[in-house]
KEGUFI-790691 format. One line per 3 residues: their letters; for each residue y, x, z negated of C-alpha. Coordinates in steps of 0.2 Angstrom, whole numbers, plus 5000, padded with zeros to 4 digits. Layout:
a	Y,X,Z  ...
***
This chain:
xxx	5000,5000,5000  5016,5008,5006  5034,5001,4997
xxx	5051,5007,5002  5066,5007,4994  5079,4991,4995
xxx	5095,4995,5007  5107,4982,5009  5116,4981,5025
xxx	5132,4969,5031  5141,4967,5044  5157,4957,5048
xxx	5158,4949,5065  5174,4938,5072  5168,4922,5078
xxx	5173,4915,5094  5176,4898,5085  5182,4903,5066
xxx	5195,4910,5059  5186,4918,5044  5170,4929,5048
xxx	5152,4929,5046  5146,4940,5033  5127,4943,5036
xxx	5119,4954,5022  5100,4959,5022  5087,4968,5009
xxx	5070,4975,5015  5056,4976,5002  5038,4979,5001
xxx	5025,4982,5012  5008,4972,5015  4994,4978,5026
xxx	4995,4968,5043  4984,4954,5045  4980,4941,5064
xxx	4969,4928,5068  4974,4924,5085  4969,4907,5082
xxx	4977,4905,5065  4993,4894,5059  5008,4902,5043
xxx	5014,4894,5030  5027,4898,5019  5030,4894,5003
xxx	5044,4897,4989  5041,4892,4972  5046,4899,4955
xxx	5054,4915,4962  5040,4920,4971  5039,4918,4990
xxx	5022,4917,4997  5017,4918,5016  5001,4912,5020
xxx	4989,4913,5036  4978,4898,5037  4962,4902,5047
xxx	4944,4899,5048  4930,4911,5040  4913,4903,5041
xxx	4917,4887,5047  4930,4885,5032  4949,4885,5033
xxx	4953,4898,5024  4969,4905,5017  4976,4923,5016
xxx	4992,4926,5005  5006,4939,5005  5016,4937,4991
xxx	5033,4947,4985  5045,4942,4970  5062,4938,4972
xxx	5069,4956,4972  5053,4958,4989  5041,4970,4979
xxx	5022,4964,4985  5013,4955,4972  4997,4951,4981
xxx	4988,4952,4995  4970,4943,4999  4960,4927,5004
xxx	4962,4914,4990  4945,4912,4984  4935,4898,4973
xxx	4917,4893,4970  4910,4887,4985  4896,4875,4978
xxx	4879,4872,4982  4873,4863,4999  4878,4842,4998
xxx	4890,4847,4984  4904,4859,4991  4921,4865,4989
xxx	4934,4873,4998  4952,4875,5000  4960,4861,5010
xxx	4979,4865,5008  4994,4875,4998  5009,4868,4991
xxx	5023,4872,4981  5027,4860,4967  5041,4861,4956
xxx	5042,4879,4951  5022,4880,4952  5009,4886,4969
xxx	4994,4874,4969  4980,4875,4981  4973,4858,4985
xxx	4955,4858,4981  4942,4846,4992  4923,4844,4983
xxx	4911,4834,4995  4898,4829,4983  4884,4817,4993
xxx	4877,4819,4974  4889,4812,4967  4892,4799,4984
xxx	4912,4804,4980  4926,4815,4992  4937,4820,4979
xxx	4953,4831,4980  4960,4841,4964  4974,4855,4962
xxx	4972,4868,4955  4986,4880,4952  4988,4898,4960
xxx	4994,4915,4952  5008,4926,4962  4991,4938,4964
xxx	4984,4925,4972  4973,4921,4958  4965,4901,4960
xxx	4963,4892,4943  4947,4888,4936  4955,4871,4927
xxx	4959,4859,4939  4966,4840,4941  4960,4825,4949
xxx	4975,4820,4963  4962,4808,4972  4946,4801,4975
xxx	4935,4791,4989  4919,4787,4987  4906,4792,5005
xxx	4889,4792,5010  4889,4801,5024  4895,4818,5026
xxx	4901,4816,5043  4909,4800,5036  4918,4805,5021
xxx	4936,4800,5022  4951,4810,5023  4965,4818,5010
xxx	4983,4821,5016  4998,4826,5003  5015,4830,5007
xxx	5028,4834,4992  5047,4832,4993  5060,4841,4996
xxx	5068,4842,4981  5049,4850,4975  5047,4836,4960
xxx	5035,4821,4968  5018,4823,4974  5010,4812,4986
xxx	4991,4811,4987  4984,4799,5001  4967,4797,5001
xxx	4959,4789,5017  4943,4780,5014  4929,4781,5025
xxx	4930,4774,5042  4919,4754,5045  4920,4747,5061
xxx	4930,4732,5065  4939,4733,5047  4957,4738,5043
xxx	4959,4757,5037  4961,4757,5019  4969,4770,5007
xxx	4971,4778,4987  4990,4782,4987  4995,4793,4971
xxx	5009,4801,4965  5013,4816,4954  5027,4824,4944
xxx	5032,4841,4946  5020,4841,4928  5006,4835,4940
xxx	5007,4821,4929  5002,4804,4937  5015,4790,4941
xxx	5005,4779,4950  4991,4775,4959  4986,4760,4971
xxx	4974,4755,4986  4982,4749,5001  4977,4741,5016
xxx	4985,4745,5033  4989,4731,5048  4978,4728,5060
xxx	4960,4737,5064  4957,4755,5058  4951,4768,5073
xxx	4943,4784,5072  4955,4793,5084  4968,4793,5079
xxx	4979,4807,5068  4989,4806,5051  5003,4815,5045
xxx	5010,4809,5026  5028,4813,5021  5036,4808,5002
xxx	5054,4805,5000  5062,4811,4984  5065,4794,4978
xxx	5043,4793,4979  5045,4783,4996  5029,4788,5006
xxx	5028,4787,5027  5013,4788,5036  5016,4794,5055
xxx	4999,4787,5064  4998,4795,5083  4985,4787,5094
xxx	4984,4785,5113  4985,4769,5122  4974,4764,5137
xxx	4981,4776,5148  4981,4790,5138  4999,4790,5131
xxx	5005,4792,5114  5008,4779,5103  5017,4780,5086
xxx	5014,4768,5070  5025,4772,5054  5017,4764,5037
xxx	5032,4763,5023  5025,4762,5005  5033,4760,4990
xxx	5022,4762,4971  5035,4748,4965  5029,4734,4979
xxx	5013,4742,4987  5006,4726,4993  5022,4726,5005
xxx	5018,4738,5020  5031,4738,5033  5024,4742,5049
xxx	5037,4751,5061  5030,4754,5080  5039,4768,5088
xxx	5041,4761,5109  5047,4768,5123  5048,4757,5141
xxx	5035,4761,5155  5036,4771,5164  5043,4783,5149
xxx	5032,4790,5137  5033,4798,5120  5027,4819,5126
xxx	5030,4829,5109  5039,4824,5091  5043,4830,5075
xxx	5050,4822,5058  5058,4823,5042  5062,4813,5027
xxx	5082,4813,5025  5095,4814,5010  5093,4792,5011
xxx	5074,4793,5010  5074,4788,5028  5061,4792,5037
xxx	5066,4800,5054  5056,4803,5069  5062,4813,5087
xxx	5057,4822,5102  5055,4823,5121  5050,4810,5131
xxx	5044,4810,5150  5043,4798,5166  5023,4796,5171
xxx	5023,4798,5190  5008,4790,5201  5005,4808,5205
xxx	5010,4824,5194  5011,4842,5202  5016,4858,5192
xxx	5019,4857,5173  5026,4841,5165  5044,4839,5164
xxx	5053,4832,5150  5069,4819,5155  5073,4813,5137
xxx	5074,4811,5120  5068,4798,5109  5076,4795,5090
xxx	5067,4785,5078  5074,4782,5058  5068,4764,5047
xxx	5090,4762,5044  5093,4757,5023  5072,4757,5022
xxx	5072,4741,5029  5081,4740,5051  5073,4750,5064
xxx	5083,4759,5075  5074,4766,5090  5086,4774,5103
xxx	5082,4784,5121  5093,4796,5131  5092,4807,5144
xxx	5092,4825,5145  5106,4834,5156  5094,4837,5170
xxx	5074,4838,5166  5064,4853,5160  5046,4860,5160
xxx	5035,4860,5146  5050,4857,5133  5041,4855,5118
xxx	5050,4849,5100  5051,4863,5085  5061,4853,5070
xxx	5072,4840,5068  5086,4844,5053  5097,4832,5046
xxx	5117,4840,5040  5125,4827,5035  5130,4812,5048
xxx	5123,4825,5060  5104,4827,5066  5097,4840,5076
xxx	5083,4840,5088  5078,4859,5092  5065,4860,5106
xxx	5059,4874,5117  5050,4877,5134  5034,4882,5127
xxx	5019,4883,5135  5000,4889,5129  4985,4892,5139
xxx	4967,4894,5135  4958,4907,5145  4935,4904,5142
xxx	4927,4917,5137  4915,4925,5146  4902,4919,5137
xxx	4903,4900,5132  4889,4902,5119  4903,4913,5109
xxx	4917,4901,5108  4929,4917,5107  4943,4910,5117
xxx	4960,4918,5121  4976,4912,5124  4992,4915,5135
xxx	5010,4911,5127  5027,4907,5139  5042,4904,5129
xxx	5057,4902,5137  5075,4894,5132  5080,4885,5115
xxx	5088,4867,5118  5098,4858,5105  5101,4839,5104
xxx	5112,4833,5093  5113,4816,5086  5124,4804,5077
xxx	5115,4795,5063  5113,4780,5074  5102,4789,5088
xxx	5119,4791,5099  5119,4809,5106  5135,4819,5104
xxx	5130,4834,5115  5115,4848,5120  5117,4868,5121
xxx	5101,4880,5125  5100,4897,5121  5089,4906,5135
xxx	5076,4918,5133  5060,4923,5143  5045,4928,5135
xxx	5027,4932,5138  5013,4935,5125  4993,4935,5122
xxx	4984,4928,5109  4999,4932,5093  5016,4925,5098
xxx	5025,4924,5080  5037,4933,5087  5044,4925,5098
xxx	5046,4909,5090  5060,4903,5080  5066,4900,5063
xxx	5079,4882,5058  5088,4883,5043  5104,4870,5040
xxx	5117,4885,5032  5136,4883,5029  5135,4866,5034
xxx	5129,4874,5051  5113,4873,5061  5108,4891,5058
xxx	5094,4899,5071  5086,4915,5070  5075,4923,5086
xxx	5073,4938,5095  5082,4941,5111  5080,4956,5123
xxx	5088,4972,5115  5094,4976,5133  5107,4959,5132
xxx	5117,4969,5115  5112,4989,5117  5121,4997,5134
xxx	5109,5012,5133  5090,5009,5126  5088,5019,5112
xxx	5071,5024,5103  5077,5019,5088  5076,5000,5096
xxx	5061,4990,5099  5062,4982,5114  5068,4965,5107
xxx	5079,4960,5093  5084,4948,5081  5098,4936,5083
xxx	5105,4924,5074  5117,4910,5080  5125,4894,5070
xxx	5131,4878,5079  5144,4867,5070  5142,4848,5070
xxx	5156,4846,5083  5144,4858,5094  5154,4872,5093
xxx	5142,4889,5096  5148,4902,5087  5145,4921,5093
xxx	5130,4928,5091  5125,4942,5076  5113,4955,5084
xxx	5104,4965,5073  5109,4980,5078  5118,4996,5068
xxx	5118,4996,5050  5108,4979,5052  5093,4986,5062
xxx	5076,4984,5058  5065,5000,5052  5060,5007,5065
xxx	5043,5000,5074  5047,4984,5064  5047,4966,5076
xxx	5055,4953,5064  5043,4936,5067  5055,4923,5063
xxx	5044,4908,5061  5038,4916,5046  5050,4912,5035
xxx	5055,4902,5019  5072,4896,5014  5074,4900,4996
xxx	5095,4897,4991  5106,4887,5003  5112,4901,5012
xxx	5097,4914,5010  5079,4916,5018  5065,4928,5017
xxx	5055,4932,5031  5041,4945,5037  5043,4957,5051
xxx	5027,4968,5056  5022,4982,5064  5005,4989,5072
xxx	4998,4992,5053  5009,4982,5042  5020,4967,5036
xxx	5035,4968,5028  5048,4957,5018  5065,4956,5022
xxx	5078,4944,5015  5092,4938,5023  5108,4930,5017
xx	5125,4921,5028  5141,4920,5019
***
């Protein structure tokens, strides 16, 4: 394990659009060795002073879950596979999800016991070493038969880190509505309700669920299916523990021949749910990638009036695919980005060892009054290429100063005249928007803010930890490394 000493750089950079200047200061910490799955998915989590960055990927069939942690002045903590008791055959446990809860890491525990005919879901807290509790609490339980029939758990926590919602799905019947155990926690893990609901119409197997909770313990359930023709189809399910016989059903609708091709969401400071991204028009015949035309913007208004709105895009654009929608105030942004993967087969199908091809190209940002009405759209071009690991080159979304902050790399060549050596061949950048849509210059980080050397800063992995301050992890052929970063 290799540390380096804490610098701190700044630099003060006249915007074009502001009077007062931008003061960007950053502080490199620890190392960690390097770790890739070129099939795995990061997580990021800040929770009493201790930022962990986590790479969910699968190890013998299980998902599985490697931590980095560092504490808040970036020295490593720990570095390893969270680890638990895997059980006997019909009675098994593993790790089904991490989250940060109050000022506390838990890692969400799933035990399929056909023994005991019962799916249950327990937490059970994490150490910054990465250490996994032996004590544990129930947050849910279904009861199964059949282990390829045993129900689902989905949990969400909100944003202000002190509810807990557990949804547990119960296991599917044909021709009967889905049911499902809703409970939330305090940031105690203390239990403040529990109830079985029942959702309209008929259940389905295909289908996927997302569960969001609203600090206010409002819980959303985002249902995607596909209609006859293949398109999606949205469903949101608004439950409250204070009425939870009354589940208002919200369908999310776009006209023929315009359909819903990628969405995001959030819960905002209302405990309003709110739902957004790109829509396309389906042509008789399609040739070449599919374009997106629109945007879509979804929110239940006052928990109560739906408000569904369409608009177009400036001109369409291939394979424009939304990242996050962030609300700032009366202002809500829709980022979204011409990304495109590719699966290439492996020689030999018996090893399902697949490999992938990434194109990312420029950033689009929407913006949105609270009533769905767009105010304007900016991009921010780039071009990249990657195969199988393309952290880099994806981007990070923070609302900072009452500005839409984004951090990405860029080509080094657009801000150094001369390469230099002591440059990798792309760089970070980080550019704010105002509400009024004003783009203010961007801050390359170049000169007394440059990167170690061999250092590419992956900006997705990343975890905001004070309004106007993140952490992220930059890596190198061997090794990660913290750095934090804070806008004034």
């Amino acid at each position: 394990m290799k540390l380096k000493a804490l610098y701190t750089a700044a630099v003060f950079l006249l915007t074009a659009t502001a009077v007062t200047a931008q003061t960007v200061v950053t502080n490199v910490g620890g190392q960690s060795k390097l770790f890739k799955d070129k099939s795995s998915s990061s997580i990021s989590v800040f929770a009493g002073g201790t930022h962990y960055f986590f790479t969910k990927y699968t190890k013998s069939a299980v998902p599985t879950f490697y931590m980095q942690s560092f504490d808040q002045g970036g020295k490593i903590v720990g570095q390893k596979d969270l680890e638990i008791p895997t059980g006997v055959f019909n009675d098994t446990y593993f790790i089904d999800k991490v989250v940060g809860l109050g000022d506390r890491l838990y890692a969400l525990v799933q035990n399929l016991s056909k023994t005991k005919g019962a799916n249950t879901l327990y937490a059970r807290e994490v150490s910054p070493n990465g250490t996994v509790a032996t004590e544990e609490v129930e947050v849910v339980k279904v009861n199964f038969e059949k282990m390829m029939n045993s129900g689902f758990h989905f949990a969400a926590v909100s944003q202000d880190k002190k509810t807990l919602a557990v949804v547990g799905e119960l296991p599917y019947e044909k021709e009967v509505s889905t049911k499902m155990k809703i409970a939330l926690f305090d940031a105690e893990l203390k239990q403040l309700s529990e109830n079985e609901i029942t959702l309209p119409g008929e259940g389905s197997k295909n289908k996927q669920i997302e569960v969001f909770v609203a600090n206010d313990g409002t819980v959303y359930i985002l249902k995607r299916m596909f209609n006859k023709i293949g398109e999606i189809v949205l469903t949101v399910y608004q439950y409250s523990a204070n009425s939870p016989k009354d589940i208002k059903e919200y369908v999310i609708e776009t006209t023929a021949p315009e359909y819903v091709s990628s969405y995001v969401s959030e819960v905002n400071a209302a405990n309003e749910f709110v739902v957004s991204g790109t829509t396309y028009i389906r042509k008789t015949m399609t040739v070449g990638d599919k374009q997106a035309s629109g945007v879509f913007y979804f929110t239940n208004k006052g928990k109560s009036e739906a408000i569904m709105k369409t608009m177009a895009l400036d001109a369409p654009v291939d394979n424009l695919t939304a990242q996050k929608v962030l609300i700032n105030g009366t202002t809500v942004f829709l980022t979204a980005q011409q990304f495109k993967m590719e699966r290439i087969d492996p020689t030999n199908p018996s090893t399902f060892d697949y490999n992938y091809n990434y194109t990312h190209k420029a950033e689009y940002i929407i913006a949105m009054d609270l009533e769905g009405n767009k105010k304007f759209q900016l991009n921010l071009t780039k071009d990249f290429k990657a195969y199988n690991f393309n952290k880099q080159y994806e981007s990070a979304y923070f609302i900072c100063n009452d500005k839409l902050t984004i951090v990405y790399n860029d080509l080094t060549s657009n801000y150094v005249p001369v390469q230099s050596s002591s440059y990798a061949n792309v760089l970070p950048v980080l550019v704010q928007i105002t509400n009024d849509g004003l783009l203010q210059s961007p801050i390359a980080f170049i000169d007394a803010m440059k990167l170690p050397y061999g250092f590419i800063l992956n900006p997705s992995i990343s975890v905001q930890d004070t309004p106007n301050g993140w952490a992220f992890l930059m890596s190198s052929h061997e090794f990660v490394q913290y750095i934090h970063m804070t806008i004034d």
